[in-house]
SETORMAR-344291 format. One line per 4 residues: number of its first residue (from 0); their letters; for each residue y, z, x of C-alpha. Coordinates in Angstrom, 1 decimal. Layout:
! SETORMAR-344291
NUM> a> Y Z X | ...
This chain:
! SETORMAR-344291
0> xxxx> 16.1 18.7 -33.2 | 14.9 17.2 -29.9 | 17.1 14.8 -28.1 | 17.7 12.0 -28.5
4> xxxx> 18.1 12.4 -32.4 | 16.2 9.4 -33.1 | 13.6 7.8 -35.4 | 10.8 7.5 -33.4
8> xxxx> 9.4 3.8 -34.6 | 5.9 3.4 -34.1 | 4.0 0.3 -35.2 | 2.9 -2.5 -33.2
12> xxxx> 6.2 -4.6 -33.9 | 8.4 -2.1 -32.7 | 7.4 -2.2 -29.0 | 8.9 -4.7 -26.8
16> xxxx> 7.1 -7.8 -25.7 | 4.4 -6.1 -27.0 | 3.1 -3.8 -24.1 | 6.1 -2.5 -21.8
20> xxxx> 7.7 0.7 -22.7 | 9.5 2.0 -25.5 | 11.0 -0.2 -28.2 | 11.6 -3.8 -29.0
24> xxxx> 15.7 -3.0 -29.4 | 15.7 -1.5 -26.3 | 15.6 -2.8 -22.6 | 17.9 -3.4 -19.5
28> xxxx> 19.1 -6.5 -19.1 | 21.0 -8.6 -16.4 | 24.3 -10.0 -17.0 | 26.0 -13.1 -15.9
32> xxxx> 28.3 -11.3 -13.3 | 25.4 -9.6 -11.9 | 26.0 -5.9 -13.7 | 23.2 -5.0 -16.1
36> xxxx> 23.8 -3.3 -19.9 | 21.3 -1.5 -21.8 | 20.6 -3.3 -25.2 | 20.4 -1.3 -28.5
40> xxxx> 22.4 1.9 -29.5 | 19.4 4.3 -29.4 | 20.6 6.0 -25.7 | 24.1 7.2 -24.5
44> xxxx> 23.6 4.3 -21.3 | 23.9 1.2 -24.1 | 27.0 0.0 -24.4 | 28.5 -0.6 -21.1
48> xxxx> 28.1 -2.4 -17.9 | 26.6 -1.3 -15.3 | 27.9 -2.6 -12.0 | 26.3 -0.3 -9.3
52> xxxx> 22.7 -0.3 -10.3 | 21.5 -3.6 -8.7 | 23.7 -3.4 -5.4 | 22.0 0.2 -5.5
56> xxxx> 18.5 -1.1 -5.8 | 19.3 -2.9 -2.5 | 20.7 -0.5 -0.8 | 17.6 2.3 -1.3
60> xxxx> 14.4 -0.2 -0.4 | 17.0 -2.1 2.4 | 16.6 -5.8 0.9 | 18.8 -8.4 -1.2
64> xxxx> 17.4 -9.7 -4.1 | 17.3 -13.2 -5.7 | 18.1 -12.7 -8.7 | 17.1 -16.1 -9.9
68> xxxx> 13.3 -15.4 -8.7 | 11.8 -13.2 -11.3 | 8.1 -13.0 -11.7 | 7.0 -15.2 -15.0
72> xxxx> 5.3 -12.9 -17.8 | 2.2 -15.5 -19.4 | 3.3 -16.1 -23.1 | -0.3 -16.5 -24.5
76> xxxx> -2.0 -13.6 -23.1 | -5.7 -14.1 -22.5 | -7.9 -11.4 -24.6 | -11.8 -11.3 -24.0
80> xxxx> -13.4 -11.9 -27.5 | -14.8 -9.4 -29.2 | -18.0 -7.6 -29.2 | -19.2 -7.1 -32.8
84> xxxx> -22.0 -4.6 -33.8 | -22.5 -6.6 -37.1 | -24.3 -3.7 -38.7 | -21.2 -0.7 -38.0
88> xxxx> -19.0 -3.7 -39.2 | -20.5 -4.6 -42.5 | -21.0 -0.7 -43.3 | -17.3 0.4 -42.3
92> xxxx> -15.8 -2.0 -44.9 | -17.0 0.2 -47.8 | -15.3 3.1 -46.0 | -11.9 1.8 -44.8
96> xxxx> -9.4 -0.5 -46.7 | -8.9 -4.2 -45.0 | -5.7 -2.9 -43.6 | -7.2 0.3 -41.9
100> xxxx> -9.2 -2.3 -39.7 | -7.9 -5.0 -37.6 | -9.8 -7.4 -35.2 | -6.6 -9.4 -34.3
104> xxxx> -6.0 -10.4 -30.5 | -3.0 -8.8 -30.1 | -3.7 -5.5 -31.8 | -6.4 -5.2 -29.9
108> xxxx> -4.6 -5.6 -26.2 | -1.9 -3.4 -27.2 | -4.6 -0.8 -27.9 | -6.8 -1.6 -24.4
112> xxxx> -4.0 0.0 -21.8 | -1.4 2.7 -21.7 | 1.3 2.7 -19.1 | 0.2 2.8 -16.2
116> xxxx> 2.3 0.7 -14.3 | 0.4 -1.6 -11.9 | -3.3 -1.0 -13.3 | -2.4 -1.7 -16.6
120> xxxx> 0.7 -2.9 -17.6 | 1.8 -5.4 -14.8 | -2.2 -6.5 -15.4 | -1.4 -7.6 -19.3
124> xxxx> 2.1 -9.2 -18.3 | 1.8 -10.5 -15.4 | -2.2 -11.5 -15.3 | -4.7 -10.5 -17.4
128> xxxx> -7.0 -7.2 -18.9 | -10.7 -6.8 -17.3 | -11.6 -5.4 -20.8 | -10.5 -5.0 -24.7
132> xxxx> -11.0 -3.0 -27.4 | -13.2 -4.8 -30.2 | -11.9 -3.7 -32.8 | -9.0 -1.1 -33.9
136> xxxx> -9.1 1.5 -37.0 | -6.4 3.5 -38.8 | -7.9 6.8 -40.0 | -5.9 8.1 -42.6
140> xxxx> -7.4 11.7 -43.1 | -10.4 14.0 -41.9 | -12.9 12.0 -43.9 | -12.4 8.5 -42.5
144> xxxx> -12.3 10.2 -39.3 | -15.7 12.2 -40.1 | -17.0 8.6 -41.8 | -16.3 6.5 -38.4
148> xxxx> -18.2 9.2 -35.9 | -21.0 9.1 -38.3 | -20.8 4.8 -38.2 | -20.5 5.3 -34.9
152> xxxx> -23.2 7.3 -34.5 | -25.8 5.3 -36.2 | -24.7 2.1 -34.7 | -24.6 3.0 -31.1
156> xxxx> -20.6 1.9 -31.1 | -18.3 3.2 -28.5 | -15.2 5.0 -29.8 | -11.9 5.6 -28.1
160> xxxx> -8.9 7.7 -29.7 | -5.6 6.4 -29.3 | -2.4 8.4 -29.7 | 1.1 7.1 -28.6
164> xxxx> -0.4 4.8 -26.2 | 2.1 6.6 -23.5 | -0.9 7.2 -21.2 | 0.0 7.0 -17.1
168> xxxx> -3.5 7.9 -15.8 | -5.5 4.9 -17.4 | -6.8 7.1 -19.6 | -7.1 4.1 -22.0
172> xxxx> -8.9 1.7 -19.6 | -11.8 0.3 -21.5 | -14.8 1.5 -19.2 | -15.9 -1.5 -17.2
176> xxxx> -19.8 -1.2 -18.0 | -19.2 -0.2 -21.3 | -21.9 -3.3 -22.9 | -21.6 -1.7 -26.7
180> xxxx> -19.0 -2.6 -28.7 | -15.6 -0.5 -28.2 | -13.2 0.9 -31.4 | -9.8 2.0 -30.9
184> xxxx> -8.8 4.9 -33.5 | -5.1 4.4 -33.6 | -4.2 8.1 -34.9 | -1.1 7.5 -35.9
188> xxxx> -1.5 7.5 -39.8 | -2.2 10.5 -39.8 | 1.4 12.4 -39.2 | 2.0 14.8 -42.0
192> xxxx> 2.6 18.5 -41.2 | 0.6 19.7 -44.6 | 1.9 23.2 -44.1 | 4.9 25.3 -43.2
196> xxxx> 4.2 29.4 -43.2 | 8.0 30.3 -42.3 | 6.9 34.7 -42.1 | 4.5 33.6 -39.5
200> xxxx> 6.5 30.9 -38.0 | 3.7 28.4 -37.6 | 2.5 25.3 -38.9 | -0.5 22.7 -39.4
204> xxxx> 0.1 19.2 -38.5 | -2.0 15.9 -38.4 | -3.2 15.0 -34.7 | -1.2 11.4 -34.8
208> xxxx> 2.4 12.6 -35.0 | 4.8 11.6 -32.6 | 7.1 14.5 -31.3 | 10.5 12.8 -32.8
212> xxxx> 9.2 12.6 -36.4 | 7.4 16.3 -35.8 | 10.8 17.8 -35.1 | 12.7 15.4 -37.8
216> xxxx> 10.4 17.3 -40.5 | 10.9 20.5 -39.0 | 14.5 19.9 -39.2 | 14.6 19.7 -42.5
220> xxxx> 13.3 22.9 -43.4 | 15.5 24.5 -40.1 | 12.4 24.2 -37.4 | 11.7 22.9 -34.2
224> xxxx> 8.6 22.8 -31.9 | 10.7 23.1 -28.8 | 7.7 20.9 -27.1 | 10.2 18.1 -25.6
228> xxxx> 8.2 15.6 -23.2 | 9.6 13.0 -21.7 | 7.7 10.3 -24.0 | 8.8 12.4 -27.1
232> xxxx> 9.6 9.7 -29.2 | 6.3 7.7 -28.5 | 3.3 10.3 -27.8 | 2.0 12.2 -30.2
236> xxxx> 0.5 15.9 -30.4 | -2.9 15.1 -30.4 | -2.1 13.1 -27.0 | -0.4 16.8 -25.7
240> xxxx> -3.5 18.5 -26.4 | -5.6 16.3 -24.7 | -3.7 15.5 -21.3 | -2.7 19.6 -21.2
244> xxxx> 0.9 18.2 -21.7 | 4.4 19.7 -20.5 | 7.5 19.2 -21.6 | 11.0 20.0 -20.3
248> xxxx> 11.5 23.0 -22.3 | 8.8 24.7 -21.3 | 10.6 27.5 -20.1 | 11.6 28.7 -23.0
252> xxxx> 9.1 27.4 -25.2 | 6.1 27.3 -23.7 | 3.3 24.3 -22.1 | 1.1 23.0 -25.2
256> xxxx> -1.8 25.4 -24.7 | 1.3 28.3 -25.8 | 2.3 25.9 -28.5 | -0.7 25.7 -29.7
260> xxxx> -3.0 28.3 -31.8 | -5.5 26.6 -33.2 | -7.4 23.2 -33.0 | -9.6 20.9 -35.2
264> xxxx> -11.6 18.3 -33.3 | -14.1 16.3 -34.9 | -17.3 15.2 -32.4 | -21.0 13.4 -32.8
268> xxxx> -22.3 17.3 -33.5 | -19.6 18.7 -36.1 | -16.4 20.2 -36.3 | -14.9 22.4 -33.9
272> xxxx> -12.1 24.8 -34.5 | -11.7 28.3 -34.8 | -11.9 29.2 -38.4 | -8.4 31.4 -38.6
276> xxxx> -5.4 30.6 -36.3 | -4.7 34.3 -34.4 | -1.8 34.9 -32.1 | -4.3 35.6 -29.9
280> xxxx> -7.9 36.7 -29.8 | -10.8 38.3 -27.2 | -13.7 36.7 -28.8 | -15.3 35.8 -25.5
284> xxxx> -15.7 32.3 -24.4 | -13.5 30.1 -26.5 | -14.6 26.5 -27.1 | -11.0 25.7 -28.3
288> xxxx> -10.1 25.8 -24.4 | -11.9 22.9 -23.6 | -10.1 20.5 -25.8 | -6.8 20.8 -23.9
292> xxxx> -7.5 18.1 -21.4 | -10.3 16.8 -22.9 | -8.8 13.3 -22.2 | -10.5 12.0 -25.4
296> xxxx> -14.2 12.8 -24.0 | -15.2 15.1 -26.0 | -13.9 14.4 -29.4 | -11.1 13.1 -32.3
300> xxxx> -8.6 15.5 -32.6 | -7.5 15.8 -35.9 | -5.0 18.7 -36.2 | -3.3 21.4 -34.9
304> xxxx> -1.7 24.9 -36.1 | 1.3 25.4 -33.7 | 4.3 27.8 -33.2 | 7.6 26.9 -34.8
308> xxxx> 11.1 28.1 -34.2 | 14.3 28.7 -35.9 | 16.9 26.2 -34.9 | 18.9 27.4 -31.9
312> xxxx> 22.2 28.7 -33.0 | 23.7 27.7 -29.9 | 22.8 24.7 -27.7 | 24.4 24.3 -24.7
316> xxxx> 24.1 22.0 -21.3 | 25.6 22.4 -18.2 | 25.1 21.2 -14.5 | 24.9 21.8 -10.7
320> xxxx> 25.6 20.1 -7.6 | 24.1 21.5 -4.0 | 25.1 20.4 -0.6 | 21.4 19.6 -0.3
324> xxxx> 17.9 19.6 -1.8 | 16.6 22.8 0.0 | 19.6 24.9 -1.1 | 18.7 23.9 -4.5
328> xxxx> 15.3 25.2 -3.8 | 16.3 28.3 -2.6 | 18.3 28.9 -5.6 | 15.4 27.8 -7.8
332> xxxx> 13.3 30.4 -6.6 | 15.5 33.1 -7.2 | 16.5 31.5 -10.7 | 12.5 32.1 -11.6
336> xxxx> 12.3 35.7 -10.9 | 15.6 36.8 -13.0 | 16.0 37.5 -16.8 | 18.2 33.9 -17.3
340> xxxx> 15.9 31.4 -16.9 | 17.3 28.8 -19.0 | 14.9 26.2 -21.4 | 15.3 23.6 -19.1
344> xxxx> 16.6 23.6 -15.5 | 15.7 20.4 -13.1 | 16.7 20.0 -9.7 | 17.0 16.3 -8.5
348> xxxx> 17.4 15.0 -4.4 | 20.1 13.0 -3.5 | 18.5 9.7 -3.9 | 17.8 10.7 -7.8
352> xxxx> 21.2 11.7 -8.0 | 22.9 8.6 -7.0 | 20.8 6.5 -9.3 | 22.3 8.6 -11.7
356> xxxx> 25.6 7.8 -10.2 | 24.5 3.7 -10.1 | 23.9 4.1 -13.8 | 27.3 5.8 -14.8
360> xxxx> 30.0 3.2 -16.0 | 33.2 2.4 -14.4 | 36.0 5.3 -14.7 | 39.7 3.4 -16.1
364> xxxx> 42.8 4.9 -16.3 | 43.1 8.7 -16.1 | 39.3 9.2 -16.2 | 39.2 7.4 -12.7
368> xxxx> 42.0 9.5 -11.2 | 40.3 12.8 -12.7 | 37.0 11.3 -10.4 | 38.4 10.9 -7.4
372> xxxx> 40.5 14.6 -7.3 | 36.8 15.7 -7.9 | 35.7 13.7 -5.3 | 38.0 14.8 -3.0
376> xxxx> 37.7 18.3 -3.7 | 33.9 18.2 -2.8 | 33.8 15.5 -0.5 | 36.4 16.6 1.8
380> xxxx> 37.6 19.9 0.8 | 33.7 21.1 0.2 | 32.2 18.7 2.7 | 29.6 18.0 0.9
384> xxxx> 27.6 15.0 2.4 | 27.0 12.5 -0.2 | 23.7 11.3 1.4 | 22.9 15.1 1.5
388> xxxx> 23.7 16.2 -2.3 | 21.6 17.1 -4.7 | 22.2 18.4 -8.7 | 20.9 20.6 -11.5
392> xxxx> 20.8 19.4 -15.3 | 20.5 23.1 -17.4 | 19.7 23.4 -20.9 | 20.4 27.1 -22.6
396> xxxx> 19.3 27.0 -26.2 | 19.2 30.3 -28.5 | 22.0 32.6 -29.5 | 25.6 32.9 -28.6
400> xxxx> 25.3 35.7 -26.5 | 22.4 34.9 -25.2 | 23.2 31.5 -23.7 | 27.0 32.8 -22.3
404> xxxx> 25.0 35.8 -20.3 | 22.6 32.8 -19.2 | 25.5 30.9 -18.3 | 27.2 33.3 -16.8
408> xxxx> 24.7 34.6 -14.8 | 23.2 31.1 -13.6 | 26.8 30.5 -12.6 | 27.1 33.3 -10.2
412> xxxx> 23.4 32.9 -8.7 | 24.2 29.3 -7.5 | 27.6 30.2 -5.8 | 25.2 32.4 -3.4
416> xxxx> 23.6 29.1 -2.7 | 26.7 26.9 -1.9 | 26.1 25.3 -6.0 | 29.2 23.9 -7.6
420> xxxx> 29.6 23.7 -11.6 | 29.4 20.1 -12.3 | 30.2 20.4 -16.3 | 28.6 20.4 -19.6
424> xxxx> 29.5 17.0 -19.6 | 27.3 16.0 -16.4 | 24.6 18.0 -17.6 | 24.1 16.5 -20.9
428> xxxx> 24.3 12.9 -20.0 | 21.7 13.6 -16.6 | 19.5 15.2 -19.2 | 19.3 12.7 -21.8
432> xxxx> 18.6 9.7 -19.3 | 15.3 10.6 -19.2 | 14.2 9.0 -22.4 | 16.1 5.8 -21.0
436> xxxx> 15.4 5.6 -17.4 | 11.8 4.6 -18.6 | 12.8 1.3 -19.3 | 14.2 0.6 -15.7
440> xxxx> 10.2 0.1 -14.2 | 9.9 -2.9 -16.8 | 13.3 -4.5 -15.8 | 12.7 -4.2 -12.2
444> xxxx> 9.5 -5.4 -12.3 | 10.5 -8.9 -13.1 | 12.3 -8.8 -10.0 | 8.9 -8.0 -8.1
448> xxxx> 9.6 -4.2 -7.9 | 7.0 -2.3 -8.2 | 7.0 1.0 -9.3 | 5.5 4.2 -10.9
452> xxxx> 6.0 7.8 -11.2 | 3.2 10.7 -10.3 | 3.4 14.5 -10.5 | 2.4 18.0 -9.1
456> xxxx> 2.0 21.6 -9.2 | 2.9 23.3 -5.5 | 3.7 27.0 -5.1 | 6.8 27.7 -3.6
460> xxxx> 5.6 27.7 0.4 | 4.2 23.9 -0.3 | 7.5 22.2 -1.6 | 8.9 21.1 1.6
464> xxxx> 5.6 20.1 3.2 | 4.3 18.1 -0.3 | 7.5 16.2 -0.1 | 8.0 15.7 3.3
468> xxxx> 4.8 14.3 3.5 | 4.5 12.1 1.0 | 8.1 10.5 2.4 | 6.4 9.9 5.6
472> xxxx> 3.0 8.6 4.2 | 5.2 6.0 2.0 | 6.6 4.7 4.8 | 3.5 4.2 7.1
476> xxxx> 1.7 2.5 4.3 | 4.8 0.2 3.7 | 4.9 -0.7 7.2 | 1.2 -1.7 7.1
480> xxxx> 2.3 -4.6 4.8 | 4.7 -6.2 7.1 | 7.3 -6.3 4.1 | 10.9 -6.2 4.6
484> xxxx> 12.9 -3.4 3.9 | 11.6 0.2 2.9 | 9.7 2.3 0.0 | 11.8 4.0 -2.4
488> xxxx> 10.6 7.2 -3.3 | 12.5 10.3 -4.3 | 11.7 13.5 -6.4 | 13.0 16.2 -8.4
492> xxxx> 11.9 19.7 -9.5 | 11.3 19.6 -13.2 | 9.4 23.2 -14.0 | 9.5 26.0 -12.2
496> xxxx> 6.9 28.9 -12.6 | 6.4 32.6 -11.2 | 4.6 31.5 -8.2 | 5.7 27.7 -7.9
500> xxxx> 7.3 24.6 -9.5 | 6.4 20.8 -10.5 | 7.3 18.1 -8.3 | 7.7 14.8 -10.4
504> xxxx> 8.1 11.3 -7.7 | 9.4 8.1 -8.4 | 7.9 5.5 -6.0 | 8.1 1.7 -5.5
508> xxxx> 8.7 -0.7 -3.4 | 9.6 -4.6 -3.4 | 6.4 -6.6 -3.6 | 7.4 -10.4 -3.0
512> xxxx> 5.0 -11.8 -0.9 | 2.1 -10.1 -1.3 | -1.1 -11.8 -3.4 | -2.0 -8.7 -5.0
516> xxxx> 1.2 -6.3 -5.3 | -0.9 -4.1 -8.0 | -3.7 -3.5 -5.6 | -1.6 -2.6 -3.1
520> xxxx> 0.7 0.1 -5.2 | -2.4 1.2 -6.2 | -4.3 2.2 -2.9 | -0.7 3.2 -1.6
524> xxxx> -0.2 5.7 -4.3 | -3.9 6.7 -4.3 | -2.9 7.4 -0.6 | 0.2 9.4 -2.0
528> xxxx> -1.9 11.5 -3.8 | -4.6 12.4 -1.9 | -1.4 13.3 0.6 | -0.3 16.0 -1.6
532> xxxx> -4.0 17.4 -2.2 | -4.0 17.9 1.7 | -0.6 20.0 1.4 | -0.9 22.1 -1.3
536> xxxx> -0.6 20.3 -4.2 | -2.6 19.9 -7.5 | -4.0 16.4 -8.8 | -1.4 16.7 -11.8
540> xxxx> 0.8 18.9 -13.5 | 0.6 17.3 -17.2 | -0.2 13.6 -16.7 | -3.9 14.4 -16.7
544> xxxx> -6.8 12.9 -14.8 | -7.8 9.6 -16.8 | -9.4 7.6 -14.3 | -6.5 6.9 -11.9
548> xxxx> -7.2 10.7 -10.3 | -10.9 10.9 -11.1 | -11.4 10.8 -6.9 | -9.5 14.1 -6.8
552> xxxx> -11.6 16.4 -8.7 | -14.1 17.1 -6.2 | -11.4 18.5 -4.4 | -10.3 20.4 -7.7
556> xxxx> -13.0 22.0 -9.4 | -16.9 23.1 -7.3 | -20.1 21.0 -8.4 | -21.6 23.6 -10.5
560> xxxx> -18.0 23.5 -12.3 | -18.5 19.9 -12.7 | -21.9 19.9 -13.6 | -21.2 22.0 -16.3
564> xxxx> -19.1 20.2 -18.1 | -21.1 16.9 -18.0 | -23.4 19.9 -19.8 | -20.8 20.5 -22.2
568> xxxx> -20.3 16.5 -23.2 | -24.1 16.1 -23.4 | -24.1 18.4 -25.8 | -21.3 17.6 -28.2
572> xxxx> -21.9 14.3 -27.7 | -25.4 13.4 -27.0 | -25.4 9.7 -27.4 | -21.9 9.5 -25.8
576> xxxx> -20.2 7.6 -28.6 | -16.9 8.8 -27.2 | -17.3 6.8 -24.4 | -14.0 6.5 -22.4
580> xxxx> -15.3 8.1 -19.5 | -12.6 10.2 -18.1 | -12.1 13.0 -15.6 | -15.5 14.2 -14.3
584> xxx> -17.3 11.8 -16.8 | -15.2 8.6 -15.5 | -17.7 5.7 -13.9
């Protein structure tokens, strides 16, 4: 079962405040002696108080902060009416139900952004959307879908498939000289797995299931995907397929296109799919490879066939600490080239690692003496610098031999790199704040911190020079603004590969003062990225291009590359009715 073993809630109601991440039970919140306590009981961080985060906040971007000035979120948020082809309208009520279709305000802003941070989400909060949806539709099986292509079709209408709505490349942005009228397929009704072929260890599921409720059903008949994003309770597999999705497993388990043998996707021309899922297959060119990253250009995906896996008999984490970063590195790189590469491994720098630290609650009793005889023995036994450290979270999954010769062996590799076990303990709790960190950006935010995170692929040569340099860049465009104190912006290793790894930054910075603090994260971060391209570095490693990254493909793929797949799209989809307009087709 994928952590955290949680029902992954997806209607409109469930999301808090309507837009912001995650869900409505959930969210950080400041207390009166100036700690701050996750609500809810969904994540291991609710619960407890939290007195280090804040007074680490100021420490990392150099400022104090008032905490009685928070920036005011507008109550009645402004939606543009809606644009109504009265002909697709009066026709799609004899094929829908009244509540597959909804023209309400509020369902159709939630629907018009995903979450990216300062183009989309601080727009709807804090200010307001260029552009809405006109309408959003709940397809319930392969003939709506089929029925509303054909509408479409007809009536010149726009269409726009929406998954988990987890998108951080604006990937749902409304295009802004889009003039027909715009319909948001919300997918989501469409999460059944309609069959289980346990020989063969595969399945078919429906395009809108989240990952959480995917591996919930699995569980029950003693399956798992072992596809385990970050947004795995939210995003859903037919958003995997078409951002080419990662998640942090994928060691052992595979990126989506290996999790994935066969695809249906539904476009103005017909269906596409290949007609029998194989293990694999040389039948020449293979359309089914152009749906991964299709960014919802092409097509509605409508299913998948995908590999399953026997429940791991053994599940264990465990964790690392370095004297610094490029240690951990070194260790990495070695790690990739053995037999005992575990399913997850993530390396973190030392200004990741004490936010982890900030977000850890107060040791009492013999807990706190246990804590400091650890910190003595590294700090000053060790001497390990604590402004120098960095830390591995490990996840070994399969059987019980096979996980103790992975531990084992992982073990002795790091003490040839100055790596210290930090416990199972330590390894399981950094692990598992991913799926609540998330909610930090929306807290912080009120507090006129702005922040996002971004990603890349680098071979091994380019990981000090990508991150290096984007440091340095961060803090010439931050001087430009004449803003007290200083970026924060730190990193971690989450994949590694045979020839390289993903870099995944966090970036921000404290925005009071400026008029437009979303323009300028934006052209900072666009900065940031084009950065990396000049290093070494890819556009994305599983975030996708959307729009936010549509500059970068020029330096990604040749003209004639480009030029054919506008060839591709004007021939699936000749009158463009899947209009979103990302990646090389972007405005």
């Amino acid at each position: 079962m994928a952590e955290p073993d949680l029902e992954a809630k997806t209607a409109e109601n469930d999301r808090p405040w309507g837009h912001r991440w995650g869900f409505s039970d959930t969210r950080f919140a400041l207390n009166d002696d100036g700690s701050v306590s996750l609500t809810g009981n969904r994540y291991d961080l609710a619960g407890y108080r939290m007195y280090d985060l804040l007074p680490y906040v100021e420490e990392v971007l150099n400022i104090k902060l008032d905490l009685e000035d928070r920036r005011v979120e507008i109550q009645n948020k402004p939606v543009p009416p809606s644009n109504r082809n009265k002909r697709f309208c009066r026709e799609l009520t004899s094929r829908l139900r009244a509540d597959q279709i909804s023209f309400d305000d509020k369902v159709r802003l939630l629907h018009s952004h995903g979450q990216t941070s300062a183009s989309e989400v601080f727009k709807v909060i804090y200010s307001k959307l260029d552009r809405a949806v006109d309408l959003v539709c709940y397809p319930e099986s392969e003939t709506d879908c089929q029925s509303l292509i054909q509408l479409a079709k007809e009536h010149d209408v726009c269409l726009i498939p929406y998954g988990g709505g987890t998108s951080v490349s604006c990937a749902l942005t409304p295009p802004e000289r889009e003039t027909r009228m715009i319909v948001s397929l919300d997918m989501r009704r469409m999460n059944k797995i309609e069959w289980v072929d346990e020989e063969n260890l595969r399945a078919c599921v429906q395009a809108g299931i989240t990952g959480s409720e995917l591996d919930r059903q699995l569980e029950l008949q003693g399956f798992m995907s072992g596809h385990e994003p970050d947004s795995i309770e939210l995003s859903t597999l037919g958003g995997w397929i078409s951002t080419s999705a990662s998640g942090m497993k994928k060691n052992r388990y595979g990126n989506i296109e290996e999790v994935v043998e066969q695809v249906t996707m539904i476009t103005p021309a017909g269906e596409l799919k290949h007609l029998h899922p194989m293990p694999r297959s040389s039948i020449g060119m293979q359309p089914q490879s152009l749906f991964f990253g299709s960014e919802g250009n092409l097509g509605l995906i409508t299913q998948a066939v995908i590999k399953i896996h026997a429940l791991p008999g053994v599940k264990k984490y465990g964790s690392l600490i370095f004297p610094n970063f490029d240690l951990g590195v070194q260790f990495l790189h070695q790690l990739a080239h053995t037999a005992f590469v575990p399913a997850s491994i993530r390396l973190v720098d030392n200004v990741q690692f004490r936010f982890g630290q900030a977000l850890k609650p107060r040791a009492k009793g013999l807990e706190a003496k246990i804590d400091r005889l650890k910190k003595f023995y590294v700090l000053k036994l060790r001497r390990f610098n604590p402004h120098q450290m960095a830390a591995t979270t490990i996840v070994m999954e399969g059987s019980r031999s096979e996980v103790k010769f992975q531990e084992s062996s992982i073990y002795a590799l790091a003490k040839k790199f100055q790596g210290l076990p930090g416990g199972a303990t330590n390894g399981r709790r950094g692990y598992l704040l991913t799926f609540a960190i998330a909610y930090i950006r929306d807290f912080l935010s009120d507090f006129h911190i702005v922040g996002e995170t971004f990603e890349t692929s680098v071979p091994w040569s380019k990981i000090s020079p990508v991150c290096d340099a984007v440091v340095k860049k961060a803090a010439e465009q931050y001087a430009k603004l004449g803003l007290p104190g200083k970026p924060y912006v730190s990193y971690r290793v989450t994949q590694v590969y045979h020839t390289g790894v993903c870099i995944y930054f966090m970036f921000g910075f404290y925005a009071k003062g400026l008029d437009d603090p979303e323009k300028a994260f934006s052209d900072i971060e666009h900065s940031l990225r084009q950065v990396i391209i000049d290093h070494g570095g890819s556009i994305s490693h599983h975030h996708g291009v959307g729009k936010i990254r549509k500059d970068f493909m020029k330096d990604t793929l040749s003209p004639s590359s480009i030029e054919l797949l506008k060839d591709i799209k004007r021939s699936a989809d000749p009158k463009n009715v899947f209009g979103i307009r990302n990646n090389v087709l972007a405005e």
